[in-house]
N, C-alpha and C positions, 0 to 999 in steps of 0.2 A: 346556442343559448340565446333567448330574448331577453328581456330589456331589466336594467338592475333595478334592484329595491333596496335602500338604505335605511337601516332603522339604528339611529344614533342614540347615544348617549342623553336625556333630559339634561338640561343645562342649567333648569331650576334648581337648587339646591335640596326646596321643600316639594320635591316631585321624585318620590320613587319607583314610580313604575313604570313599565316599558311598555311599546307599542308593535312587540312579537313574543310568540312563545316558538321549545321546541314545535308543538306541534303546529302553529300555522308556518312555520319557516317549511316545513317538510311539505306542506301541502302548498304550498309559495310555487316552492321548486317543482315538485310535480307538474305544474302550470307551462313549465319553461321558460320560468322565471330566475334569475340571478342574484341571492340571498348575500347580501353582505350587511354585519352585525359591529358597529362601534364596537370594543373593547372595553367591557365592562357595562355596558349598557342593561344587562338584567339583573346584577349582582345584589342588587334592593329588593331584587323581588324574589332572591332566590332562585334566579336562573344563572350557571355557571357560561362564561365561554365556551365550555367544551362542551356544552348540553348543544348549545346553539351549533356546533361543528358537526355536534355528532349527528344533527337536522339535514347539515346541507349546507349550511351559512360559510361563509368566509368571515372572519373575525377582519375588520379594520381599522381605521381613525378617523376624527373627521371629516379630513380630505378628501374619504369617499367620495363625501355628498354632490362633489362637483361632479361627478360621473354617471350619479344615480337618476335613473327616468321616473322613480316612483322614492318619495321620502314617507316613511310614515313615522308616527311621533303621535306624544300622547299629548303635551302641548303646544300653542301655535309656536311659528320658530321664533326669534327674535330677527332685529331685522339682520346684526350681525350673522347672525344663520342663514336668510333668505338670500344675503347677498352674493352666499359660495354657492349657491344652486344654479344649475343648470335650466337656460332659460325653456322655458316649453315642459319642465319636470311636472307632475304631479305631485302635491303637496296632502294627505289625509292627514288629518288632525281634530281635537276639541278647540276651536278657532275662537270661540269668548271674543267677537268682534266690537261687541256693544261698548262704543267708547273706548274704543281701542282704535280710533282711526289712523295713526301714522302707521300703526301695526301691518292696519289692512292695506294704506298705501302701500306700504315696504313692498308685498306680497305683490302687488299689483305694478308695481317699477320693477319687478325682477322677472317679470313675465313670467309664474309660474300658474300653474294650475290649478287650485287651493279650494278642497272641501272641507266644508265647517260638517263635522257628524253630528254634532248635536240639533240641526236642522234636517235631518232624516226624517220623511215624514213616518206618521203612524199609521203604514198600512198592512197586511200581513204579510205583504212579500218581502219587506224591509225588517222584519221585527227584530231576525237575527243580527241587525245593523243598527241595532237601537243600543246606542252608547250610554243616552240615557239611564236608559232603566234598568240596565246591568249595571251601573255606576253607584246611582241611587239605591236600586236593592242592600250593596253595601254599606251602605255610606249608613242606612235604618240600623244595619243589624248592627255595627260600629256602636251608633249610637247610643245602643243599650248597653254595650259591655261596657262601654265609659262611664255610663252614667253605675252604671252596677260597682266599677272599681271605684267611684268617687263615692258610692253613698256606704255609710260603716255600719252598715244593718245587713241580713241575708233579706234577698229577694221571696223565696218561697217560705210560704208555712210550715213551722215545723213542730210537731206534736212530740215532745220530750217526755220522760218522769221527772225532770226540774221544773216544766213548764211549757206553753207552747209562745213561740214566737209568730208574731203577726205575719202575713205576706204585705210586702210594700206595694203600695198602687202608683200607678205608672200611668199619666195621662198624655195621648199622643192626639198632637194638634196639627189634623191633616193628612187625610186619608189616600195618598197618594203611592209612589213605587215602595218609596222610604219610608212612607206610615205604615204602612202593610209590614214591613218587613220588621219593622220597629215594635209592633202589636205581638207579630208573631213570635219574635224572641224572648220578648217582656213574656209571654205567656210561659213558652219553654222553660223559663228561668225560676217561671211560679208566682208571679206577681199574677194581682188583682189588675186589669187591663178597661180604660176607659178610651173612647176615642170620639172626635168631631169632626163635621167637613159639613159644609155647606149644601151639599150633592144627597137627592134622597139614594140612590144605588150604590152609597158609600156604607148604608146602615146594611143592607147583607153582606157584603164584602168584611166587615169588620164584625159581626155576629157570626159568621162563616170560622173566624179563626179564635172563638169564644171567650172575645172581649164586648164590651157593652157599650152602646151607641150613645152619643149625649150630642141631643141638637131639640130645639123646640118645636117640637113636629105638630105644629098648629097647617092649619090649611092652606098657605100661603108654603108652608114649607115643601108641603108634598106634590105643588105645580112647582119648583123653581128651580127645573131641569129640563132643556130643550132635547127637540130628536135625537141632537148630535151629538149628545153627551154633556152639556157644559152646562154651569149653574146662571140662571137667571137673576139680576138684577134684584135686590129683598129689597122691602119698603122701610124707612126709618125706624116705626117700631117696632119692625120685627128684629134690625139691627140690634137695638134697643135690648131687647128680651136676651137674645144670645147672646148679647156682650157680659149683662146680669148675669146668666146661668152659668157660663166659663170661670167669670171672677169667684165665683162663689166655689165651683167644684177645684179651683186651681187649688185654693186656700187650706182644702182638705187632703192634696196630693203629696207624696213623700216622692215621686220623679216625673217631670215634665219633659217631653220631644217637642220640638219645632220644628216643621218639616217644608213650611210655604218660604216656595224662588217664582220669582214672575222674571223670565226672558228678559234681558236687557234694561231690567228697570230693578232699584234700591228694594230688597223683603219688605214686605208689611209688616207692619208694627205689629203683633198680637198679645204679646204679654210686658203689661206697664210695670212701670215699678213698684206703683202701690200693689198690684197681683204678687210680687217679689216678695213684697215686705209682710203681704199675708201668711204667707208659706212658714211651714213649721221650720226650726232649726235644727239644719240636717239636711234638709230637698236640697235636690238636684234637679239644676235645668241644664237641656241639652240643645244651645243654637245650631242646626243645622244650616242657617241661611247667614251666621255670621262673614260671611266672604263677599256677602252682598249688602250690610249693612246692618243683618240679624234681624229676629223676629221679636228678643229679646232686648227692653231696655237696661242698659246695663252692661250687655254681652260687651268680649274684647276679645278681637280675631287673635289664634294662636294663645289665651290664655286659661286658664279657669280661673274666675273671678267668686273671689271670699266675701260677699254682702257684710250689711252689717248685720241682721240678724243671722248671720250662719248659712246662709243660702251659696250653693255653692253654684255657678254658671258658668259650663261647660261651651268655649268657644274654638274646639281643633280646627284650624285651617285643613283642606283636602282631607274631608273621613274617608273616600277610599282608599287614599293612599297610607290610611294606615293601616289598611289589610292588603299593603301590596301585591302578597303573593297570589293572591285570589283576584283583586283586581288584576291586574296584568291578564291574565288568561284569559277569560272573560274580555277585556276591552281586546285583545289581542285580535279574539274572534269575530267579532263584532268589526274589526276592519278587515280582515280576510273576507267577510261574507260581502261587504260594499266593491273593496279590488276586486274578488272574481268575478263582478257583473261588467266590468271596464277592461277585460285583457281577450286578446284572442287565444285562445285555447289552443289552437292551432301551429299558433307562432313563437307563444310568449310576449307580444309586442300589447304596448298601452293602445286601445280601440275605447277612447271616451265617445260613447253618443248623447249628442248633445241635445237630442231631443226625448231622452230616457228621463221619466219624471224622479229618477231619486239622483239622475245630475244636476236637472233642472232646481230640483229643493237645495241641494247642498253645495252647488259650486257658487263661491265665492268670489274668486278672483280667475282670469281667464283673458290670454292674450294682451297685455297689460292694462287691463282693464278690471275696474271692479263692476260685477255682473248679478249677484245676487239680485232680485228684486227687492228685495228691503231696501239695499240700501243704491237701487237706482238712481237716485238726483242726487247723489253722489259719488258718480264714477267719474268725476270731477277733475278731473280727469288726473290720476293718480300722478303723473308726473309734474305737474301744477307744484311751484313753490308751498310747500306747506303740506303736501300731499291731499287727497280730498277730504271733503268734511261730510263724514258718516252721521244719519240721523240717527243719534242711540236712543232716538225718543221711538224706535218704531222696531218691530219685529218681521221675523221671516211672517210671510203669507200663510205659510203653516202652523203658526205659533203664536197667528193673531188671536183667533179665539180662547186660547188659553191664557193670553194676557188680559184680555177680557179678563173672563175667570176669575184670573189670581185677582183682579182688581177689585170685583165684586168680593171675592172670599175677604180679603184684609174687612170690608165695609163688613159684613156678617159676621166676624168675630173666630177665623180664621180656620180654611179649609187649606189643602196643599195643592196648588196648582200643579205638581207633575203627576197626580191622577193623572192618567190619559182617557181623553174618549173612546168609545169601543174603535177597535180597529177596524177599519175598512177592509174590502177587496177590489180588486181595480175595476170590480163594476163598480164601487159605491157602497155598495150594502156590505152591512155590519161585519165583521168576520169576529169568530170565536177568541176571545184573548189567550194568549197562551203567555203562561210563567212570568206576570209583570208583578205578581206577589213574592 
């Protein structure tokens, strides 16, 4: 048998999903890999123990973890966690390092091996490694149903002999994994479907799934996207004009999404409170970015907030984890497809190369040292009193230009930064997207 893999129990409280399913544990072992499952560790997501036994897994505790050469997890550990692991372990994780420095220290004083997934780049060999955007896809479609159970109207049009009932329009701010998917639901559900993004190749993408574009498509609009995908830099008054035309379509809308997160830095502000206080009594708004500050003035993580005019603002902490069952599988696979590029087939034994470019994007921490390029002049040297001091002002190299981005959309009046640019292929050139909608 090669080398274990422990996938424990979340210790968050507000973290239900796990970071295996039956089926990657089965295809784990296949590997010649050694599966062992905390106790209870799926039970949120509607995985039983014996699901996981009947994979392959050994059901354990804890204590595993000391033993284990590979931890996967769907949150980074705590340090109390980091400190039962085995020095030289592999650590796969959503690692949210940005101002999280003592965190990342722990990681890097326990010598372990620690990939942040959400630093995968966006090329196509990786795709099925993009935790991202299986994350985000639910996190959209979430969005809608809340916003559907908070608002006391039907969604679709409906033509009665009593009379007919209007469809509610549903304006989504930010044409990214989570707008898409957020567009598309609203649609299924019968709603009138509006959406924005800074980005001119976000108006077929969102006409594609037959909602209606709203951006000021004056001339300045339709240069202000470079080769690479990413939106260019708008002049003040075109700011100006889009900020006008938002406010005004908000004012009309019965359900509002907020989709813009910029990597390591507070959401952009998109909708003020005076845009609040226009809204009819009854809307519903939906912060998707309240975990980072929100999009929404107003918003309060973890509540729905009652305005005074009636406005209701919808702020769930983790929207995927409130479709656990669906997330878990999905992120499940998305770490299986990263592990099997890091194992020898052969053996079962961990073979990180460390000159493979999706080690090179995602590894964090390494030989106790912090190694990421972001956050270089702070490898600080992690055993340093204090542990290092992480720039949370700066991003992976991956995920500069989309901080760019997000920074210009907030000034334009608010696009969603996890749009992705076209995917690459390890020439360079473009590769065909596949399923980020």
């Amino acid at each position: 048998m090669g080398h274990v893999v422990f996938i424990p129990r979340e210790t968050d409280p507000q973290e239900p999903r796990v970071a295996a399913s039956p089926e990657t544990v089965k295809r784990l072992s296949g590997l010649g890999l050694e599966i062992v499952v905390e106790a209870g560790a799926g039970r949120q997501s509607r995985i039983s123990d014996e699901d996981f036994q009947r994979s392959g897994a050994t059901i354990g505790n804890d204590g595993d973890a000391a033993r284990a050469d590979v931890v996967l997890k769907v949150r980074r550990p705590t340090e109390t966690e980091v400190a039962g692991y085995k020095t030289g372990a592999a650590v796969i994780a959503a690692m949210d390092p940005y101002g999280n420095d003592a965190a990342v220290a722990a990681m890097a004083r326990a010598g372990v091996t620690a990939f942040a997934m959400e630093f995968m780049p966006r090329i196509s060999r990786a795709q099925a490694m993009d935790v991202l955007s299986s994350q985000a896809n639910l996190a959209g479609y979430q969005a809608v149903i809340d916003a559907a159970a908070e608002y006391d109207r039907a969604l679709p049009m409906m033509m009665t002999a009593a009379g007919t009932v209007p469809a509610a329009k549903v304006f989504v701010m930010g044409v990214g994994v989570a707008g898409l998917q957020a567009i598309a639901t609203a649609r299924r559900l019968g709603a009138v479907v509006t959406a924005t993004d800074v980005r001119p190749a976000a108006k077929e993408q969102v006409a594609s799934l037959g909602a209606k574009f709203l951006a000021v498509e004056d001339d300045e609009f339709r240069a202000a996207e470079t080769a690479g995908g990413y939106a260019k830099e708008m002049s003040k008054e075109y700011q100006a004009k889009q900020a006008a035309l938002t406010a005004d379509h908000i004012a009309r809308q019965d359900i509002v999404i907020t989709t813009a997160l910029i990597p390591g830095r507070p959401a952009p502000r998109l909708v003020s409170a005076e845009m609040v206080r226009s809204m009819k009594p009854g809307s519903v708004i939906v912060d998707l970015a309240v975990e980072r500050g929100g999009n929404v003035e107003g918003s309060a993580g973890g509540r729905v907030v009652t305005t005074d005019n009636d406005v209701r603002i919808v702020g769930h902490f983790n929207m995927p984890g409130r479709v656990a069952a669906s997330a878990s599988l999905l992120y499940a696979k998305n770490l299986f497809a990263f592990l099997e590029t890091i194992i020898d087939k052969s053996s079962g034994i961990l073979a990180v190369n460390r000159d493979d470019e999706l080690v090179k994007a995602t590894m964090l921490t390494d030989g106790g040292r912090i190694v990421h390029p972001a956050f270089a002049g702070a490898a600080g040297e992690a055993g340093s009193p204090g542990g290092a001091s992480i720039r949370s002002d700066e991003t992976a190299s991956s995920d500069a230009a989309a901080v760019e981005d997000a920074q210009q959309a907030k000034a334009a009046g608010g696009a969603d930064p996890a749009l992705p640019p076209p995917r690459r292929k390890a020439s360079g050139k473009p590769a065909r997207p596949k399923g980020d909608a």
